[in-house]
C-alpha positions in Angstrom: 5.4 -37.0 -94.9 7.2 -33.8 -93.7 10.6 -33.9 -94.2 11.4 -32.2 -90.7 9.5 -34.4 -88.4 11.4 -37.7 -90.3 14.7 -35.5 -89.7 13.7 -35.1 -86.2 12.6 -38.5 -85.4 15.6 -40.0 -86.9 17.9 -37.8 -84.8 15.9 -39.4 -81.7 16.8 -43.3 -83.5 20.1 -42.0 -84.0 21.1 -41.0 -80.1 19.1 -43.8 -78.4 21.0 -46.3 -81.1 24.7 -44.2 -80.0 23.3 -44.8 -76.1 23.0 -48.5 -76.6 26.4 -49.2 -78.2 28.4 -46.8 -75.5 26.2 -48.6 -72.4 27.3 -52.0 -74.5 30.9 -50.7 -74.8 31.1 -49.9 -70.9 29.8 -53.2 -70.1 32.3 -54.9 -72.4 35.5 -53.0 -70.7 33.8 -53.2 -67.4 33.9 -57.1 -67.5 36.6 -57.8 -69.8 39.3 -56.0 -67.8 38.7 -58.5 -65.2 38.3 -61.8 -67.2 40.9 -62.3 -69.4 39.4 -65.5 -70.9 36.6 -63.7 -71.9 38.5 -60.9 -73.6 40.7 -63.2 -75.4 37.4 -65.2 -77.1 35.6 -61.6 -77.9 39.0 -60.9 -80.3 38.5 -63.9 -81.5 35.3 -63.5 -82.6 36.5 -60.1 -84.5 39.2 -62.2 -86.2 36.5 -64.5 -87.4 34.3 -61.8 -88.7 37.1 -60.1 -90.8 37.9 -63.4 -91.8 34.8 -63.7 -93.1 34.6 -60.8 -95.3 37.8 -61.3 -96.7 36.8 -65.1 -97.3 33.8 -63.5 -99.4 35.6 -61.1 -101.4 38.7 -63.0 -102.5 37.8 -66.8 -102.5 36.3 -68.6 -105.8 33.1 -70.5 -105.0 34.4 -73.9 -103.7 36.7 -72.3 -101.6 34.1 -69.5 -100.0 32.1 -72.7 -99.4 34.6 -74.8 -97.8 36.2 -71.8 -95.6 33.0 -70.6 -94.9 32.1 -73.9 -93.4 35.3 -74.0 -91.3 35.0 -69.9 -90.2 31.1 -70.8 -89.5 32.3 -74.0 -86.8 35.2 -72.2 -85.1 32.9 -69.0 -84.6 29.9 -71.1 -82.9 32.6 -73.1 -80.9 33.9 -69.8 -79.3 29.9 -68.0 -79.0 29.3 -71.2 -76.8 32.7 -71.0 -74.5 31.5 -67.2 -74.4 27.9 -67.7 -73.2 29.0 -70.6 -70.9 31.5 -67.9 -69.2 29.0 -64.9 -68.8 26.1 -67.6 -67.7 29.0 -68.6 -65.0 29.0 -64.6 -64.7 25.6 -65.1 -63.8 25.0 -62.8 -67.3 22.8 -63.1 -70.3 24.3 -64.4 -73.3 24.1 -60.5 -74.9 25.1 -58.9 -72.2 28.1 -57.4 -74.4 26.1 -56.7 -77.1 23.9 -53.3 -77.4 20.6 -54.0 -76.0 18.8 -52.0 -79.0 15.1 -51.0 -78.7 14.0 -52.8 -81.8 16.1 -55.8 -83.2 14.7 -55.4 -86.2 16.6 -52.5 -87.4 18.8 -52.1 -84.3 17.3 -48.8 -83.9 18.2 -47.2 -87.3 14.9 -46.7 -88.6 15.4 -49.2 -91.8 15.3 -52.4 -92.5 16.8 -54.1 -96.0 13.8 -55.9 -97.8 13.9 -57.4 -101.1 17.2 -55.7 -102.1 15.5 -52.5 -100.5 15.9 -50.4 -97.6 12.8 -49.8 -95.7 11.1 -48.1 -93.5 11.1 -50.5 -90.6 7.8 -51.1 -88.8 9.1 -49.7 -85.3 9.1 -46.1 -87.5 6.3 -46.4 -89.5 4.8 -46.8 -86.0 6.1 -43.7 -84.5 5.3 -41.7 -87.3 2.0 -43.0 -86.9 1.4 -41.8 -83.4 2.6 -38.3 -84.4 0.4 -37.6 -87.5 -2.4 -39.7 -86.2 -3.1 -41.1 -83.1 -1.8 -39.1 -80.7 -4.3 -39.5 -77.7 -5.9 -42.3 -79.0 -3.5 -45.2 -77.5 -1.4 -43.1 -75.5 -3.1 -45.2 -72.7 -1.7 -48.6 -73.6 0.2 -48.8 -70.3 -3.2 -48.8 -68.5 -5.6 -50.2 -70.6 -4.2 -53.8 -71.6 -4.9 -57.1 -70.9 -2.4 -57.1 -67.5 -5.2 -54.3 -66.2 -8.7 -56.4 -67.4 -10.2 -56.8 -64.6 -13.3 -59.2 -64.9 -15.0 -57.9 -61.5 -16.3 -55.0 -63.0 -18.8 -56.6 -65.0 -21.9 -57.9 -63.5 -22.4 -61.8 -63.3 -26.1 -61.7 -63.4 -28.1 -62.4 -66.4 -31.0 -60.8 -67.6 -32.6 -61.7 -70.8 -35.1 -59.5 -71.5 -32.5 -56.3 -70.7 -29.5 -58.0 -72.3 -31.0 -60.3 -75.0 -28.4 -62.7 -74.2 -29.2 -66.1 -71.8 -25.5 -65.0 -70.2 -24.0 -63.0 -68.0 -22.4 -59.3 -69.1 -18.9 -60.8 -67.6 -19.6 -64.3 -69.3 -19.8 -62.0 -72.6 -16.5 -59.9 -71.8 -14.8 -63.4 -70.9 -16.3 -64.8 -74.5 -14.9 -61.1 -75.6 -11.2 -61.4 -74.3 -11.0 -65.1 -75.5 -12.3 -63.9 -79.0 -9.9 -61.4 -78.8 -6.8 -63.3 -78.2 -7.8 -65.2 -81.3 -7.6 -62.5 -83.5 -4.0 -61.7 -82.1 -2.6 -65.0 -82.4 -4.1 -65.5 -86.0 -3.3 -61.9 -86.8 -1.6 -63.4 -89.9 -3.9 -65.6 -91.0 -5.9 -64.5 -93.9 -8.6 -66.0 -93.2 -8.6 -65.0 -89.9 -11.7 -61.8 -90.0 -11.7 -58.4 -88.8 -13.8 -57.8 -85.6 -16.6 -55.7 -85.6 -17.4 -54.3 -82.0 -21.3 -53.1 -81.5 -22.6 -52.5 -78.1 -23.7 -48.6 -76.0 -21.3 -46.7 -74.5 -19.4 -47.4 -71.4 -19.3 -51.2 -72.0 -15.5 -51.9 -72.8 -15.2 -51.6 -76.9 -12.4 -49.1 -76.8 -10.5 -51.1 -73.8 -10.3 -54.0 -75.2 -9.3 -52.0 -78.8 -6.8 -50.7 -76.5 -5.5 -53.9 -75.0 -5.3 -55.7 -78.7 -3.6 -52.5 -80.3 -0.8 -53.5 -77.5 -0.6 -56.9 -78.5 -0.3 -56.7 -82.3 2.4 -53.6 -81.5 4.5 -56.1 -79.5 4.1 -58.2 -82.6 6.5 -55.5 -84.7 3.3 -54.6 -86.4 1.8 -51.1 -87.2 -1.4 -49.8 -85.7 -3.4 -46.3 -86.9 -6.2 -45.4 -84.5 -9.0 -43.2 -85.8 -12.5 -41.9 -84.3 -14.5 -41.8 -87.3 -15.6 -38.6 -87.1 -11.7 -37.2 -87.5 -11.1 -40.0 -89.7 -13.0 -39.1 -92.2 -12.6 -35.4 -92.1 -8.9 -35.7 -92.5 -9.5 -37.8 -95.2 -11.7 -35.5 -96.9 -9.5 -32.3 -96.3 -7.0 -34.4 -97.9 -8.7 -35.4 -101.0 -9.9 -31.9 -101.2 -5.9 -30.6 -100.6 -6.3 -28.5 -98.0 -3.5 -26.7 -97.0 -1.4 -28.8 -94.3 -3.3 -32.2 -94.8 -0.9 -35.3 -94.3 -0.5 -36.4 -98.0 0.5 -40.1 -97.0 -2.8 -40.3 -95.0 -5.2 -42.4 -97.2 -2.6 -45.0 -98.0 -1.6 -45.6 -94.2 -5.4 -46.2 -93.9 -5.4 -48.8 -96.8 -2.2 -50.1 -95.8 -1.3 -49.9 -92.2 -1.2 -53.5 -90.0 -4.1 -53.0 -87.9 -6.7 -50.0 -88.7 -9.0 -49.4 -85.3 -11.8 -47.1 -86.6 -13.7 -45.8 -83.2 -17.1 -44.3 -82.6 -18.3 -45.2 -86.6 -22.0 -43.9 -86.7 -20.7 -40.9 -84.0 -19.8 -38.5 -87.6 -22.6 -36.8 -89.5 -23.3 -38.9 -92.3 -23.0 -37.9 -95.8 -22.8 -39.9 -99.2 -19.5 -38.8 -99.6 -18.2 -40.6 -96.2 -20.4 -43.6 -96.7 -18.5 -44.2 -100.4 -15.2 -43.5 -98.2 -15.8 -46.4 -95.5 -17.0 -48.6 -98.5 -13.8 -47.8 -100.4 -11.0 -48.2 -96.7 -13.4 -51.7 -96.3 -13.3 -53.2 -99.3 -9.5 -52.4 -100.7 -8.0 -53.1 -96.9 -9.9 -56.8 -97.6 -8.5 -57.2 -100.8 -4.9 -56.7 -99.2 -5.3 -60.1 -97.8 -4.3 -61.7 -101.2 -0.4 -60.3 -100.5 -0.3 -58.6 -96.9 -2.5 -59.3 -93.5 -3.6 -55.9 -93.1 -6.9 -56.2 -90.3 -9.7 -53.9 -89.2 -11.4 -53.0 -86.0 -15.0 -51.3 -86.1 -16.3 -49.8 -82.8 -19.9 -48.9 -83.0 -22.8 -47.8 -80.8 -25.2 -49.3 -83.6 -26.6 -52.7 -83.6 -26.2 -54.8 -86.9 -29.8 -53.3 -88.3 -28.8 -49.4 -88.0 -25.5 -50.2 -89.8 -27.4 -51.6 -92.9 -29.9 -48.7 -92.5 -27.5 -46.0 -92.1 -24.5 -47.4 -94.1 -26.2 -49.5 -97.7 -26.9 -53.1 -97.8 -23.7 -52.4 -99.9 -21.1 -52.2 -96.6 -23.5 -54.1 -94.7 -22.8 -57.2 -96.6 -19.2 -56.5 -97.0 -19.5 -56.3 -93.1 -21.2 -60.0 -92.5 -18.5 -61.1 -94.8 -15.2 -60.3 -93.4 -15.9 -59.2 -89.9 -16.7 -61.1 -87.0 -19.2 -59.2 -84.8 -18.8 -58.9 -81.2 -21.5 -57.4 -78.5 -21.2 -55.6 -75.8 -23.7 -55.4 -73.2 -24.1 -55.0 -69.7 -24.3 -51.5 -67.2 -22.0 -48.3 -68.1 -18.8 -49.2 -66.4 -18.3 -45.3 -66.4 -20.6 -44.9 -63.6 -19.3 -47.4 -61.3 -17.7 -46.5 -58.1 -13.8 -45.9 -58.1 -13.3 -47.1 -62.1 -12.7 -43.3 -63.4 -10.8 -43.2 -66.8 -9.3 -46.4 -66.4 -11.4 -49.4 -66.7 -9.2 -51.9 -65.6 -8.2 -50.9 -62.5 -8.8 -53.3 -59.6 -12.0 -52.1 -56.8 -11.4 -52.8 -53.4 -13.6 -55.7 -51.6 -16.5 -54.2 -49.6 
């Protein structure tokens, strides 16, 4: 990882965490001069917090655990005559408190974990989106669930176009439903990856789109790669040329939720097949200590993929991925959708 771009990105965490505690500290003298009640419980609470430490440091253990107890009482008595005056206020209960952009690390970048500090998931994520993803989900506030917008796909079926006895937005229904699965069992190790298959035009990167949101609201981290530039980077990095991202191959393996677009779209070589085997088959082994999950987008049915790919990925593929087709009319060409696919048509 480049030392700068960390140095630069933490100075970002570091202002926006400085913002939050002076907008919290305005609030605080802005409502405390007025309410004296108030002010008199919130130096309270600071009593009870040094307290606290001082309890920790100097007591043996039966006192700690006796004081504790008390200190513990006294300060949930006073949070509850706090939050009763501020809901009077017609305020939330942390109104007083910084309103931080991730809670996790309070916008500090770290977490502590096993003894450890961390790189919390909030980072990881950001660093992300500058080494890799950069245009990839930078359209997340258009193309999520809140934007699906069902009337876009036909309801007529058509067997012998669609091979399927439903309609295209039956299928995208079964889709989003499927879809919703995977992020509410993202932790689940038996829950599989998803495998989307279908032509262009039909949805697969939308709805990639709209359950990379999801899992990122979840505090979790997502890497989105075409395969073509996947694979080339990860080549150029194996190969050590000059200004490859060293850290690049273990995001890959290790990363919360790896969305690999367009696979069958790069020019195909041993050397690339071994490569996919290698993210497949090691990212599916994680299962036994982390839930790390994979997304395939594809234009190839399930036959080209064991034609193109070995029998070797293809049954790695039937395995631990759950496929998912797309079919139905190229949603490009229809009338006012442009570049984003969920906006809503007006009624003719």
């Amino acid at each position: 990882m480049d030392a700068i771009i960390l140095k630069q990105v933490l100075r970002e965490y570091n202002t926006k965490r400085n913002i939050a505690i002076n907008e919290a500290e305005k609030r605080k003298f802005e409502l405390l001069s007025v309410n004296p009640k108030l002010a008199e419980i919130e130096k309270e609470l600071a009593t009870t917090s040094i307290q606290t430490s001082i309890t920790l440091l100097n007591s043996n253990e039966d006192e700690k655990h006796k004081a504790l107890k008390e200190l513990d009482k006294k300060n949930k008595k006073l949070i509850k005559e706090k939050n009763a005056i501020l809901k009077q206020l017609s305020k939330s209960s942390d109104y007083l408190s910084p309103h931080f952009e991730c809670k996790k690390c309070e916008d500090t970048g770290y977490i502590e974990e096993n003894n450890k500090s961390v790189m919390c998931s909030c980072l990881k994520q950001k660093i992300f989106n500058l080494y890799y993803n950069k245009s990839n989900i930078g359209n997340l506030d258009r193309e999520n669930f809140s934007n699906y917008n069902p009337r876009l796909f036909s309801n007529k079926t058509n067997v012998e176009l669609y091979k399927s006895e439903i309609s295209p937005k039956e299928n995208m229904e079964l889709l989003k439903e499927k879809a919703w699965n995977f992020i509410n069992n993202f932790d689940d190790p038996t829950e599989k990856n998803i495998l989307f298959t279908g032509n262009t035009g039909l949805g697969k990167t939308f709805l990639s789109n709209c359950i990379a949101k999801e899992v990122l609201e979840k505090g979790k981290t997502v890497l989105y790669q075409t395969a073509p530039v996947m694979f080339d980077n990860i080549l150029d990095t194996r190969f050590g040329k000059e200004g490859t991202n060293i850290d690049l191959i273990d995001n890959i393996y290790n990363v919360d939720l790896l969305i690999i677009d367009d696979l069958g779209t790069e020019k195909i070589t041993e050397t690339k097949i071994s490569e996919l085997f290698t993210i497949i088959n090691t990212r599916s082994l994680n299962s036994n200590h982390k839930a790390t999950k994979t997304i395939i987008s594809t234009n190839l049915t399930i036959e080209e993929l064991f034609k193109v790919y070995s029998s070797r990925i293809g049954s790695r593929l039937v395995g631990n991925y759950r496929f998912l087709r797309f079919f139905g009319e190229d949603l490009r060409f229809k009338t006012n959708v442009g570049a984003l696919i969920g906006r809503p048509q007006k009624n003719k």
